[in-house]
N, C-alpha and C positions, 0 to 999 in steps of 0.2 A: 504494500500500500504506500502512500503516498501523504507524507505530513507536511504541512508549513511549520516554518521556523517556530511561530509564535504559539504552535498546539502540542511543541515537544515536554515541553515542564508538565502538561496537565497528563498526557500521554503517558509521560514515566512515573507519576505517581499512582498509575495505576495498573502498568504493566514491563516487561522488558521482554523483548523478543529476541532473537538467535542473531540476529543479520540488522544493520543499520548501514545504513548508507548517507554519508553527507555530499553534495554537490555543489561547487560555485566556484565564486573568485574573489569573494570578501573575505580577507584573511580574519579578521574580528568573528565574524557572525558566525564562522564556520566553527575557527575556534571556542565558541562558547557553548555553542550545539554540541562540538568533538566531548568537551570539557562536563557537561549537563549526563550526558549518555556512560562515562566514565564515570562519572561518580554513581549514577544511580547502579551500575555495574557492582564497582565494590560493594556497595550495599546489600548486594544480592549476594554478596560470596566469590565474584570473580578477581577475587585478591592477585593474582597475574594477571601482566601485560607483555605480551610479548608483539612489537612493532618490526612489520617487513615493508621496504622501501621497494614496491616492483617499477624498478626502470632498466631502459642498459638490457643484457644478456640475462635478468632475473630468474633463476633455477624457481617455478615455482611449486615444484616439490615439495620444497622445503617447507611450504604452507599447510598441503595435504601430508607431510609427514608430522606436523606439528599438532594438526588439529588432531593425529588418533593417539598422540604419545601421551603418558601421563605426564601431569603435571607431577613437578620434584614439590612445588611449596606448597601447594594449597588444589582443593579438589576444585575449583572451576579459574577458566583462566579467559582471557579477552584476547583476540586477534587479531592487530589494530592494521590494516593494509592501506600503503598509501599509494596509491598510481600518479605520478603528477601529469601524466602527458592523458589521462582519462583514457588510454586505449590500452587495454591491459593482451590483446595479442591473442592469435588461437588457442594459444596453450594456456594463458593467462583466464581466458574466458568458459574453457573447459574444467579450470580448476574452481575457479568460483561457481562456477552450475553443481559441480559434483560436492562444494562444500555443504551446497543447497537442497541438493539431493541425497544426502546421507548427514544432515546435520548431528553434530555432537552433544548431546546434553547439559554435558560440562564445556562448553565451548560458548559465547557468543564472539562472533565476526562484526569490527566498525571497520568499512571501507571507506575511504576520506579521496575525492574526484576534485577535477577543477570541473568548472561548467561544461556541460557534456552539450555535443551540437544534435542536431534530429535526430542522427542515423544512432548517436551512441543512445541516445534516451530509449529509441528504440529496439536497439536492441537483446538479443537471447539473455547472454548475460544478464544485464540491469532486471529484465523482467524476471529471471527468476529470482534475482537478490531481491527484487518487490514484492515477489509472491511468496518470500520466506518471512521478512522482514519489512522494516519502513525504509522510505528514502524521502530525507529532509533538503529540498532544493532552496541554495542561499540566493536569495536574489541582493544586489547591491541596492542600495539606496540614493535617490537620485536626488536631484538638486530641489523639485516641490515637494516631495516626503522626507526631507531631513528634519524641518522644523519640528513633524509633526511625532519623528522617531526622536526627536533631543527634546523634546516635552515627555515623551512617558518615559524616558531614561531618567530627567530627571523627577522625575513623581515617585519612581520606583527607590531614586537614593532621597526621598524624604523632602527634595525641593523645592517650593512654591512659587516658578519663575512665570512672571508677566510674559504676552505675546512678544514686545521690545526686546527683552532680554533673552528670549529664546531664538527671537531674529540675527540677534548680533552673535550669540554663538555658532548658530549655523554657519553666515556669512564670514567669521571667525575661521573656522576649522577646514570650512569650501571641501566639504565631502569627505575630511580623514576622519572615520568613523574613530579608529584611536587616538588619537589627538581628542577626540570629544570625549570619551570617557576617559581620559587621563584629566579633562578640564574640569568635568561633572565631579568627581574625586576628589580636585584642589578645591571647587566648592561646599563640600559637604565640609571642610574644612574652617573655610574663610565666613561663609555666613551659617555659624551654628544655630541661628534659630529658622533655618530654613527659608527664609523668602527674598527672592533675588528682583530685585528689577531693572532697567536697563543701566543706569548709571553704575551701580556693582557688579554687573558684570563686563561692563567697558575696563572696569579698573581690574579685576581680576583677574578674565584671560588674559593670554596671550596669544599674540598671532598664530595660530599655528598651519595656515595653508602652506604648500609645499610650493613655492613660485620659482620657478626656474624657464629658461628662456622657450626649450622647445615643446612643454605645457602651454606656455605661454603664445606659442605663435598655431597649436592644434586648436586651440579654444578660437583664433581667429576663422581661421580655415571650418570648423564647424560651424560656425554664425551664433556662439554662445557671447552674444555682446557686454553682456552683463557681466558675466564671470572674466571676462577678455578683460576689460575695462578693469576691474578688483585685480584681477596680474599686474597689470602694469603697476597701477598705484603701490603696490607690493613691492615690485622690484624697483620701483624708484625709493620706494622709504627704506630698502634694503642697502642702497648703493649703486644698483649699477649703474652702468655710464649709457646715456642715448641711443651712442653710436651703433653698440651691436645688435641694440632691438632693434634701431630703423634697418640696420643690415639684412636682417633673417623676413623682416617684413617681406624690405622690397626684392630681398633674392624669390619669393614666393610668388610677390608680385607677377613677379618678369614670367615665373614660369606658366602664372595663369595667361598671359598677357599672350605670351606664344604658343600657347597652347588651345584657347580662342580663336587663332587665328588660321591653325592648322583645320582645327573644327569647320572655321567659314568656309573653307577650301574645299571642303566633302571628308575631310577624314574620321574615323571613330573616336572620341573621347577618349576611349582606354589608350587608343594606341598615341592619341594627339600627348597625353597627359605623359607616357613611356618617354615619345621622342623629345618632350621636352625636358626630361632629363628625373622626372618622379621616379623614385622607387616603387618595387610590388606591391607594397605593403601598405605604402600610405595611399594607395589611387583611390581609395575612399573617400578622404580627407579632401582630395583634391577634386574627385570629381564631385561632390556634392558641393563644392564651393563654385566650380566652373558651371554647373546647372544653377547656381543662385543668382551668380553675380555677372551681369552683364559686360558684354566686351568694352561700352562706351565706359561704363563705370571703371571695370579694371584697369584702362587709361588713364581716365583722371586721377584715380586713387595713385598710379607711378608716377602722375604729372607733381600730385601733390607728396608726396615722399621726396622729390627730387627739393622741394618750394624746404621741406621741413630741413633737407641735409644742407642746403646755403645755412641758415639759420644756425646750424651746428658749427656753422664754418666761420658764421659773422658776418654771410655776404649778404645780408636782410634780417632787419628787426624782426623779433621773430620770442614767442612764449613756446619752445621748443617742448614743452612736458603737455601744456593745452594741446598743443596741435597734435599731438604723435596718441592724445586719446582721443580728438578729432579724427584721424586717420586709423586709428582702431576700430572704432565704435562705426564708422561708416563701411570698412571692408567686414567687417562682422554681421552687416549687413543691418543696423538699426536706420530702421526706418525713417526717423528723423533728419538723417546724415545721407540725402543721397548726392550726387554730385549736384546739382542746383545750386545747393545750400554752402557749396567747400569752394566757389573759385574764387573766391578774394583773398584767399591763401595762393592763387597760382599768378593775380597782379601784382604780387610785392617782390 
């Protein structure tokens, strides 16, 4: 069967099953789930832990030899498998059916996945790990469900924080689920009588978004302008210098700029977005920004980087930190900011 995160605590207080299976890519959530299923475990009696890493050449024998050996410490023992690539391989998949199909009494099995794609959710494996056991899928938490997941985190440490102060932690942390419960913590500290509102928690936390340049120029390339926009500010209160974020903008620029223009020509996007020099990996990134943002735009935006890098040089008055979120905020695609609005930037 098939649990949410949020039905695991009521779940285990009323049962443990042979087979768990955790899936995702939230190192926190997973780990708390991993951690939740462990304890109710020893409670049971399964006083061993014995943890196999199947990646690489993984003997997975050694699993099915393990699961029928007696335990040396104690009569029930836990078999904690981690696969981090979620493809655990023919032999790897045969071993988990067969654990499934003769399970041990004095056994339960926690399998620990990164997020599995259709074919893995689908497949023989998983399904009979689900028809012995549960599977707890972590979904991340995204940028409108943070507030509302940093409100019952902090309800749950005793906290009484206003909408304001739950805003500004969000906006705070920008998605690092641990960074927020390591802030929630220093709170249960700092306001002992529990109730926080926006000005204590301004003074409390601390920055803790992780800003660095090439976060910083994918948020563009996504059209998250808002979050785009909190980077920079970030990295200017951090120290860095102008120069390399106008650098990585307009090198992006250019590539969308020629890469429009292969497109107008008759060519495919994928292949326009390759020959202008995009990696495999990011053509995502890329092509969802070359489907947003128009070619006349894409222009102005390098006419106006060009207007911003005089300005760095001295060769025109110029509020180099205004403009350069000017020039964020409009290639991230805010609607506010379309070229109309930006060429008095390109007469100076």
């Amino acid at each position: 069967m098939k649990l949410r995160a949020e039905q695991l605590q009521d779940h285990l207080k009323k049962q443990l099953l042979p087979v768990y299976i955790i899936s995702g890519d939230e190192p926190l959530l997973s780990q708390e789930a991993a951690d939740s299923i462990r304890t109710a475990a020893r409670a049971q009696g399964f006083a061993e832990r014995d943890i196999f890493h199947a990646e690489g050449n993984f003997d997975w024998n050694q699993i099915l030899n393990e699961s029928s050996a007696m335990s040396l410490f104690s009569d029930k023992k836990m078999l904690e498998i981690r696969i981090p690539n979620g493809k655990p391989g023919d032999k790897g998949s045969a071993a988990l059916s067969e654990l499934c199909d003769n399970p041990n009494p004095d056994n339960m099995v926690l399998v620990i996945l990164p997020k599995l794609d259709r074919s893995g959710q689908n497949s023989k494996w998983i399904k009979s790990l689900e028809a012995t056991g549960a599977h707890i899928q972590v979904w991340p938490v995204d940028a409108k469900q943070m507030p509302r997941w940093i409100q019952q985190r902090l309800r749950s440490a005793g906290i009484n924080a206003n909408q304001e102060a739950v805003q500004i932690l969000a906006d705070r942390v920008e998605g690092n689920l641990l960074a927020a419960v390591q802030e929630i913590e220093k709170l249960k500290l700092l306001a002992p009588d529990g109730g926080v509102d926006g000005n204590t928690m301004s003074s409390v936390v601390a920055d803790s978004a992780r800003y660095n340049l090439f976060e910083f120029v994918d948020k563009i390339l996504i059209g998250d302008a808002q979050s785009a926009a909190r980077s920079l500010r970030g990295l200017q209160n951090e120290g860095t210098d102008a120069i390399p974020l106008l650098w990585a903008i307009t090198r992006e620029l250019r590539i969308l700029v020629k890469a429009s223009e292969l497109v107008a020509a008759g060519e495919h996007s994928d292949r326009a977005l390759k020959n202008a020099g995009v990696w495999e990996k990011r053509l995502p990134l890329f092509r969802g920004a070359l489907q947003r943002l128009r070619p006349a735009h894409l222009r102005m935006l390098l006419r106006q980087a060009g207007a911003i890098d005089r300005g760095i040089k001295g060769m025109r008055d110029a509020d180099v930190w205004d403009e350069l979120a000017t020039l964020v905020l409009s290639f991230a695609g805010s609607q506010t900011l379309q070229p109309i609005n930006i060429k008095i930037l390109l007469q100076a």
